[in-house]
C-alpha positions in Angstrom: 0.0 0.0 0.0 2.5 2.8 1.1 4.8 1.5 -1.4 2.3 2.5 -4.7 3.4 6.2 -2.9 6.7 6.1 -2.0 8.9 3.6 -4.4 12.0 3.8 -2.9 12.2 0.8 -0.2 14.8 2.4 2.1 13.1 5.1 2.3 9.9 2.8 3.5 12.3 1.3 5.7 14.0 4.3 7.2 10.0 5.7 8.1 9.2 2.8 9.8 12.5 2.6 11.5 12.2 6.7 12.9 8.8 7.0 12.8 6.9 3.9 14.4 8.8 4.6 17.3 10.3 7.9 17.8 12.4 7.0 20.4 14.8 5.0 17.9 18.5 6.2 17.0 20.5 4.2 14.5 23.6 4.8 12.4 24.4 4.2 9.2 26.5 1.3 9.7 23.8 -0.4 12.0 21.1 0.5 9.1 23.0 -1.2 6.3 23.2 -4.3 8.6 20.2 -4.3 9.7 18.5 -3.1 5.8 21.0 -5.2 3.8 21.5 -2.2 1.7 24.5 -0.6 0.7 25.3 2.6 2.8 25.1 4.6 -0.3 21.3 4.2 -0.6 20.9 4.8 2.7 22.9 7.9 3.4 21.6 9.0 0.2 18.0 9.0 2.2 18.9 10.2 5.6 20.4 13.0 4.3 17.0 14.1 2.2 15.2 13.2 5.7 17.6 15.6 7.4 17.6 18.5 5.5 14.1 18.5 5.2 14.4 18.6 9.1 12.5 15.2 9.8 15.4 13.4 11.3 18.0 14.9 13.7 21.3 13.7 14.1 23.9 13.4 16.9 27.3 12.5 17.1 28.3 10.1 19.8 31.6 9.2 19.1 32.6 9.0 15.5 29.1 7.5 14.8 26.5 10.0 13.5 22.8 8.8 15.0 20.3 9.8 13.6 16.7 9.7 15.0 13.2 11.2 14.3 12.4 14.8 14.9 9.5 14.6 16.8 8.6 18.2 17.0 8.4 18.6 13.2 5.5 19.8 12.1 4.1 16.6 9.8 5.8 13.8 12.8 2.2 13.2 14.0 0.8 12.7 10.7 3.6 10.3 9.2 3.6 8.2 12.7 -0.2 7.7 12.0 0.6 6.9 8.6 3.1 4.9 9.5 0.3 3.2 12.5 -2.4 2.7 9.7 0.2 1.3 7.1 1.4 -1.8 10.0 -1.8 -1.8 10.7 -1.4 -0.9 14.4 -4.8 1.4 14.6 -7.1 -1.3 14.0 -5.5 -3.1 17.0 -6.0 -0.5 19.3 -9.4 0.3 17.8 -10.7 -2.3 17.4 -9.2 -5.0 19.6 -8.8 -2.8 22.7 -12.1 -1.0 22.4 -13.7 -4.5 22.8 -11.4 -6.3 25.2 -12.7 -5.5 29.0 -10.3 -4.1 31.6 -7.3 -3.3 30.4 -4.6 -1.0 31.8 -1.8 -1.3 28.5 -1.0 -2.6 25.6 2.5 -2.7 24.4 4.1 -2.9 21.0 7.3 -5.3 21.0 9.4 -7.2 18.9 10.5 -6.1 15.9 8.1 -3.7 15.4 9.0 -1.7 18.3 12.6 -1.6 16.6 11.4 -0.4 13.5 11.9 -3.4 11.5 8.9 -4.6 8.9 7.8 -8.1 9.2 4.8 -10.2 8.7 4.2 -10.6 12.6 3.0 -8.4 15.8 4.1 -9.1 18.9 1.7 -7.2 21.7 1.4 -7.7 25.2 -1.9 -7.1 27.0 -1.5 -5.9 30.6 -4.7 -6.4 32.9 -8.3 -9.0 32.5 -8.5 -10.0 29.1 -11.3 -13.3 28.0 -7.9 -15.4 26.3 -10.7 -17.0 23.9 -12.2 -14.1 22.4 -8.7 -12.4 22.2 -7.5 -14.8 20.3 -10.7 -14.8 17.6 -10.0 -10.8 17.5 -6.8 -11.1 16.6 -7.1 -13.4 14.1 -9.9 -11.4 12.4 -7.7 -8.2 12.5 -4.7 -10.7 11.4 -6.8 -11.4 8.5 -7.6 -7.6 7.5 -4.1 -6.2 8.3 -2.5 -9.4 6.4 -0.5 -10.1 9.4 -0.1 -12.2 12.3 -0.3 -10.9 15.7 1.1 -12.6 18.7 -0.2 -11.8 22.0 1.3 -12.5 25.6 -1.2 -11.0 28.8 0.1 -10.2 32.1 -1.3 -9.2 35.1 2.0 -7.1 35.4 4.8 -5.9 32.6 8.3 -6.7 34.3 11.1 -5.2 31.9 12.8 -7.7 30.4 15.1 -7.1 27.5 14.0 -5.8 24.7 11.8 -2.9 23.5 8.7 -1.7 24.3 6.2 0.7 22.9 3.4 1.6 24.7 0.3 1.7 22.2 -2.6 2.1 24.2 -3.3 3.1 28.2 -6.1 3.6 30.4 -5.2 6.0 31.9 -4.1 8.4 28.9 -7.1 6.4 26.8 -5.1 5.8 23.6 -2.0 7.9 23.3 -1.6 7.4 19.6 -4.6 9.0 18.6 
């Protein structure tokens, strides 16, 4: 879908690597790894995303990070793009909206990182019914045209790894 408006796939890759969660830095090196692209494409495309002042950069060491500039005046709009495009806002509006109690729902795997893939990894944090979780995720699975893996808690406890709060009671959805 987002690729019939913008061709170039690292460019696709570099949104969803900045935008999905804004909170990411990466380098170049780390990119082309990660991508399997040459750096050339890819520097070639975070210095467009620079100059037009959507990604900052840093210097820690000899390694220039780069992240998103959250604070530009189109970030919310690409990180809903970039929400509808992984499908992410059917989850929260439709999943959550019909779950029960709930106090979060987090974002992780690779996802969270940034990274495309075919699978999304949430965990539910509070009372959910296991049974009709399971048959709303599979229907949103099925209209998304990806899997999504669920874990629930009664409590997160940090483990490695990232994690991107997508939905709270408390703030009712802080994505929207």
């Amino acid at each position: 879908m987002i690729e019939t408006l913008i061709t170039s796939k690292t460019r696709v890759k570099l949104l969803l690597k900045f935008f999905l969660n804004s909170e990411t830095k990466s380098y170049l090196r780390n990119l082309e790894t990660e991508f399997g692209e040459s750096t050339n494409a890819i520097r070639l495309e975070l210095n467009k995303f620079e100059k037009a002042g959507m990604l900052q950069s840093e210097f820690e060491g000899n390694k220039k990070l780069f992240k998103a500039n959250t604070s530009h005046p189109l970030f919310k709009d690409i990180n809903n793009i970039i929400f509808k495009y992984v499908g992410l806002d059917w989850i929260v509006d439709y999943i959550v909206s019909k779950l029960g109690y709930l106090e979060k729902v987090y974002l992780t795997g690779s996802f969270a990182k940034g990274i495309d893939g075919k699978e999304i990894d949430l965990i539910f944090i509070g009372e959910v019914d296991e049974i009709y979780l399971k048959d709303l995720c599979d229907k949103v699975g099925k209209k998304i045209g990806r899997r999504i893996k669920y874990t629930i808690v009664e409590k997160l406890s940090i483990k490695e790894g990232i994690y991107l709060l997508l939905w709270s009671r408390e703030k009712d959805n802080i994505n929207a």
